[in-house]
C-alpha positions as CSV (number, residue, x, y, z in Angstrom):
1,X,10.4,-36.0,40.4
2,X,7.3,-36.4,41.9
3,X,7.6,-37.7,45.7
4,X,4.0,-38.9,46.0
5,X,3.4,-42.5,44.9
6,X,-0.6,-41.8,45.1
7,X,-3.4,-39.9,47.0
8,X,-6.9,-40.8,48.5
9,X,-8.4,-38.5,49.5
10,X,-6.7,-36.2,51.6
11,X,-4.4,-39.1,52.5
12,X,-1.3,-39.6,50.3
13,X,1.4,-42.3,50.4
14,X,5.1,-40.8,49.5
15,X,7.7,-43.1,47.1
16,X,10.3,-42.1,50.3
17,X,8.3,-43.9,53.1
18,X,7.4,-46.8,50.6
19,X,10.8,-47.0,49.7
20,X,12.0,-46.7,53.2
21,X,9.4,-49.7,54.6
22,X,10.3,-51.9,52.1
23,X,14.3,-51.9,52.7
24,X,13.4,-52.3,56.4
25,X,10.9,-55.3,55.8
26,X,13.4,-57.2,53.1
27,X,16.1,-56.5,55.4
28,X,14.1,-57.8,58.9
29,X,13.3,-61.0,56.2
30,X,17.0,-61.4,55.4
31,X,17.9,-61.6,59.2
32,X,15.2,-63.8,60.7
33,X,16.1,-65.9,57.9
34,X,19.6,-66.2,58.8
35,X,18.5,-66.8,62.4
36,X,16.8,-69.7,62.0
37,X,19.8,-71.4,60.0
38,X,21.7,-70.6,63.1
39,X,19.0,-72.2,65.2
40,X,18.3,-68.8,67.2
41,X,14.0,-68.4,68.4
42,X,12.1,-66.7,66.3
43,X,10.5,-64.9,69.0
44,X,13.9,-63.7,69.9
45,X,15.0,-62.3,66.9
46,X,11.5,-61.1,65.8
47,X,11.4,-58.8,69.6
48,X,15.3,-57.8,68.6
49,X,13.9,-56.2,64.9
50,X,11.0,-55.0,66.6
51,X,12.9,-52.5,69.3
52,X,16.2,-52.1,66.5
53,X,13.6,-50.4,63.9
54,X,12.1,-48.4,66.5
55,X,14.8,-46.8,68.1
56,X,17.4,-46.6,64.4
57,X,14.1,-44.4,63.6
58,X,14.3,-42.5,66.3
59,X,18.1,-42.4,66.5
60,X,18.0,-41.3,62.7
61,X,15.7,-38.8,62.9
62,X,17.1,-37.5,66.1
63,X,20.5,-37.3,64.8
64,X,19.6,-35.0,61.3
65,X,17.6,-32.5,63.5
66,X,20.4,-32.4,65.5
67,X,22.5,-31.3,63.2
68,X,19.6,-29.0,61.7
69,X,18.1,-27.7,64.8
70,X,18.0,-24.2,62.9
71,X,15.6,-25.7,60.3
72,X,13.4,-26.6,62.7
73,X,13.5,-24.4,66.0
74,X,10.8,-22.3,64.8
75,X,8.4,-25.4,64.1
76,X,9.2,-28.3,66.9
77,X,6.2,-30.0,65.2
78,X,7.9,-30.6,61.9
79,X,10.2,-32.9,63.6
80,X,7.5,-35.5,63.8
81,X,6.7,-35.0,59.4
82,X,9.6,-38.0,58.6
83,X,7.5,-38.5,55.5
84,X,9.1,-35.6,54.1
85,X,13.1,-36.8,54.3
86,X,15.1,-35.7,56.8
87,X,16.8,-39.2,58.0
88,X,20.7,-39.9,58.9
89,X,21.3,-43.2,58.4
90,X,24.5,-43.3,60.7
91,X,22.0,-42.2,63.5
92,X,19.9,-45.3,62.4
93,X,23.4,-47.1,62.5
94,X,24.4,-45.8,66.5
95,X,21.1,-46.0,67.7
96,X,20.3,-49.4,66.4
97,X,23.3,-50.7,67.4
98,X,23.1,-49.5,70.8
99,X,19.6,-51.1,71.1
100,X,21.0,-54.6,69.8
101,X,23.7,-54.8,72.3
102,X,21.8,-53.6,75.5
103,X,19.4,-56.4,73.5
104,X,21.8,-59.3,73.6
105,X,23.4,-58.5,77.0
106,X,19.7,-58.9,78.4
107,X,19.5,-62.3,77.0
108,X,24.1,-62.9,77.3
109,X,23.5,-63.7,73.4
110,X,27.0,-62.8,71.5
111,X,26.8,-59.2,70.1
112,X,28.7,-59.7,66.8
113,X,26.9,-63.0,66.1
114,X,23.7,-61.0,65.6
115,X,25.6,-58.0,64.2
116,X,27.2,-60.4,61.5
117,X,23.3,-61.9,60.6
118,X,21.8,-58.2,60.8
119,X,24.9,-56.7,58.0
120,X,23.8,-57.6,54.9
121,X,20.2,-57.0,55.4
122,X,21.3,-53.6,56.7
123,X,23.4,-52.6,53.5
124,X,20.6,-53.3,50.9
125,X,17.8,-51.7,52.8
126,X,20.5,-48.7,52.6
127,X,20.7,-49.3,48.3
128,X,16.7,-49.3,48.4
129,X,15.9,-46.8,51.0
130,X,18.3,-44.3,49.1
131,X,15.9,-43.9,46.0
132,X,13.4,-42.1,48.3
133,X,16.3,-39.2,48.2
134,X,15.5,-39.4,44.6
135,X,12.3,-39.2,44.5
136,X,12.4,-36.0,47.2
137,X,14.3,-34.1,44.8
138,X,17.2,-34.4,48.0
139,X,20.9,-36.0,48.6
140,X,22.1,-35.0,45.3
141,X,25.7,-33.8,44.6
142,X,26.5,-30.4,42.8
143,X,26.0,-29.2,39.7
144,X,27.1,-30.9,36.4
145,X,27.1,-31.1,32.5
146,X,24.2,-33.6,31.1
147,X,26.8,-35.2,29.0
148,X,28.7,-36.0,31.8
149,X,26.4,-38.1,33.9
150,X,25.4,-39.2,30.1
151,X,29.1,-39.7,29.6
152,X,29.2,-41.8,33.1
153,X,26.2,-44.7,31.4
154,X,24.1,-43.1,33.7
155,X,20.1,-44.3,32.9
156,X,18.4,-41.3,31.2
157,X,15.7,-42.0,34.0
158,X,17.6,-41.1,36.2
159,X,19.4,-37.6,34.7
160,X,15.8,-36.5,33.8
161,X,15.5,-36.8,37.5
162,X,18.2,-34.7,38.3
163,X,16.9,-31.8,36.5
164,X,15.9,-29.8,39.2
165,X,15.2,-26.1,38.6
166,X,17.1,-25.8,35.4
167,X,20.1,-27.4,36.5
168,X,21.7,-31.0,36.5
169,X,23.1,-32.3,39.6
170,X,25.2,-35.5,40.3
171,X,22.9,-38.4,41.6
172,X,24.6,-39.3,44.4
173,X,22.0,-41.2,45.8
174,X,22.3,-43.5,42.6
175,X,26.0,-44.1,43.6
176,X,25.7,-44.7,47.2
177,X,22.7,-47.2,46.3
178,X,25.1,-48.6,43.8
179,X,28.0,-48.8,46.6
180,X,25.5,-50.4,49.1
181,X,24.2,-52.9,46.5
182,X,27.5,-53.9,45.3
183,X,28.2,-54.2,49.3
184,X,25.8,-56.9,49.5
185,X,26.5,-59.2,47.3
186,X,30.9,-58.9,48.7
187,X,28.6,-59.6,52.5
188,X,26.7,-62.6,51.0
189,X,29.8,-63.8,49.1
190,X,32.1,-63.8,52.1
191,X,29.3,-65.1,54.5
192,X,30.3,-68.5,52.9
193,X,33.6,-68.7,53.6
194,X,34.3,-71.3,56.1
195,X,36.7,-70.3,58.0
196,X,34.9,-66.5,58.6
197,X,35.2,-65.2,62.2
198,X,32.4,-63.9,64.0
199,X,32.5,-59.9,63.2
200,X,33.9,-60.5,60.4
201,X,31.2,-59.7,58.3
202,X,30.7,-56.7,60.4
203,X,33.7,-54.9,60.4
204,X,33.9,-55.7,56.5
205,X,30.7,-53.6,56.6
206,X,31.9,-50.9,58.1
207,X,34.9,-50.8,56.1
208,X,33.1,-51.0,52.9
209,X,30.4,-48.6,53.7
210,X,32.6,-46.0,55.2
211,X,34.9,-45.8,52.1
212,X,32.4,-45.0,49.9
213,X,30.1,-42.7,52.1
214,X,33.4,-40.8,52.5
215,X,33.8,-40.2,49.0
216,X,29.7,-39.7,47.9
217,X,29.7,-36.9,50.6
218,X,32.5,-35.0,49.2
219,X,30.2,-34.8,46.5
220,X,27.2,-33.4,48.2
221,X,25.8,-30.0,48.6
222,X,23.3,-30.9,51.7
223,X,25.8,-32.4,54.0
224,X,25.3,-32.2,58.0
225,X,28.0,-30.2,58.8
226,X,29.7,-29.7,62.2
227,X,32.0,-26.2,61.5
228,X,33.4,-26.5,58.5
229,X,33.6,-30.4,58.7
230,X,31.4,-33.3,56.8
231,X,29.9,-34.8,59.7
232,X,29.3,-38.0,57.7
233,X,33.1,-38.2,56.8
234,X,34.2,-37.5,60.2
235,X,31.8,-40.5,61.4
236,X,33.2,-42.7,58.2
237,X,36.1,-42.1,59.3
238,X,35.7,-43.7,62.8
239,X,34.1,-46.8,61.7
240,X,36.4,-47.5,59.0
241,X,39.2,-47.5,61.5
242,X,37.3,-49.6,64.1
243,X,36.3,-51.9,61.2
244,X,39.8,-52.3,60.3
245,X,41.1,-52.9,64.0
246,X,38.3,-55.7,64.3
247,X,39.7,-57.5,61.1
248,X,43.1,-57.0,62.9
249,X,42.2,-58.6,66.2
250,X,40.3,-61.7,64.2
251,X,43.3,-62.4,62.2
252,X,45.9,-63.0,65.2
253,X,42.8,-65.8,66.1
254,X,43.6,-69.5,64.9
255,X,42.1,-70.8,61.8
256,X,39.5,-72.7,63.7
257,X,38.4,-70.5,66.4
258,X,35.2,-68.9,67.1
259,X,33.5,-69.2,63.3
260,X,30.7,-67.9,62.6
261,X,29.2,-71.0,60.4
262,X,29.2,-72.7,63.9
263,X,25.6,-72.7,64.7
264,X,24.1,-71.3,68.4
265,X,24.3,-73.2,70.6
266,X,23.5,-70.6,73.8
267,X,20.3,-71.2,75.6
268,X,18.0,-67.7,75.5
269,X,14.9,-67.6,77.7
270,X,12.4,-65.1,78.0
């Protein structure tokens, strides 16, 4: 596949930060538009967005060089080329989340509240943002027969796309973006229910997510590894069991208590 979506010049715009931008921009529409209905300041939740995407950037970035310091040891500069792929979307995850809750303890504005609004936005921009792998030629799974992945209804697109140097590989990109996708709409179907507890939506997320992220990256051949573990399925791992342990605790709460459909009602000054 080609990664660049076109050139000017010397200037050239790549499918992976297009496709990147866009699942942040949809997502940061998603959220302040879930704010509002639960009467939270723009302002607020626009400065929140602002200092999560810069820092999840940061935090994803910071956590695949991390775990590829060899790559890039020799040329510290290239750290800086995020054009070029190279993004961990469970640093993006930590260091976002870290950011929101020093965030909302500035302004004593419930953590999971904003967590629960920020959830589904966060899960498509994942399904989007995962075609840039595709387009990079990167995140793919091993080797495979074409009339396997044409035995799986995979789009032809797509296996043409995974014909990289003479061999087909499993798109796991395509499946994870699937995963995430089909994430969503459980997120925006459950977001209804009345009698929903706040976190609930995010622990489902991080019980969903995890599950298949562990299973995708079993099928990957470019996984960050820490000795000879997946660090991606060690970090599934975790989540799913705090996600789990949060469902736990909301369930022993009575049927009325602390929902989320309950608008805000706390006073935030800047």
């Amino acid at each position: 596949m080609n990664p660049v979506l076109f050139s000017i010049g010397g200037f050239t715009i790549k499918w992976y930060s297009v496709l990147i931008l866009a699942g942040v921009l949809l997502a940061m529409w998603l959220f302040l538009k879930e704010g509002k209905k639960h009467n939270y300041p723009g302002d607020f939740l626009f400065n929140l967005c602002f200092w999560v995407i810069i820092f999840g950037f940061i935090g994803a970035r910071a956590y695949y060089v991390l775990f590829n310091w060899k790559e890039y040891a020799s040329d510290p500069i290239s750290i800086l080329k995020i054009w070029e792929g190279g993004l961990a979307i469970h640093g993006g995850i930590l260091f976002g989340f870290f950011t929101l809750v020093f965030y909302c303890r500035k302004y004593a504005v419930r953590t999971f509240k904003i967590t629960d609004m920020a959830v589904p936005g966060l899960i498509i921009a994942q399904a989007i943002g995962r075609w840039g792998n595709f387009f990079n030629s990167e995140a793919h799974g091993g080797d495979v027969l074409r009339s396997t992945l044409e035995a799986l209804h995979i789009p032809e697109f797509i296996i043409d796309g995974m014909y990289i140097n003479g061999v087909y590989y499993h798109p796991t990109f395509f499946y994870e973006s699937l995963w995430c996708l089909l994430g969503f709409l459980i997120l925006i179907i459950v977001r209804h229910y009345k009698y929903l507890k706040v976190g609930g939506l995010t622990c489902i997320y991080l019980c969903w997510y995890s599950v298949g992220r562990f299973f995708i990256e079993s099928l990957r051949t470019d996984s960050l590894m820490f000795g000879p573990f997946r660090v991606a399925q060690i970090v599934s791992l975790v989540l799913f069991v705090i996600g789990i342990l949060g469902l736990m605790v909301q369930s022993r709460k009575g049927k009325f208590e602390d929902l989320y459909s309950e608008p805000n009602h706390e006073s935030i000054h800047f």
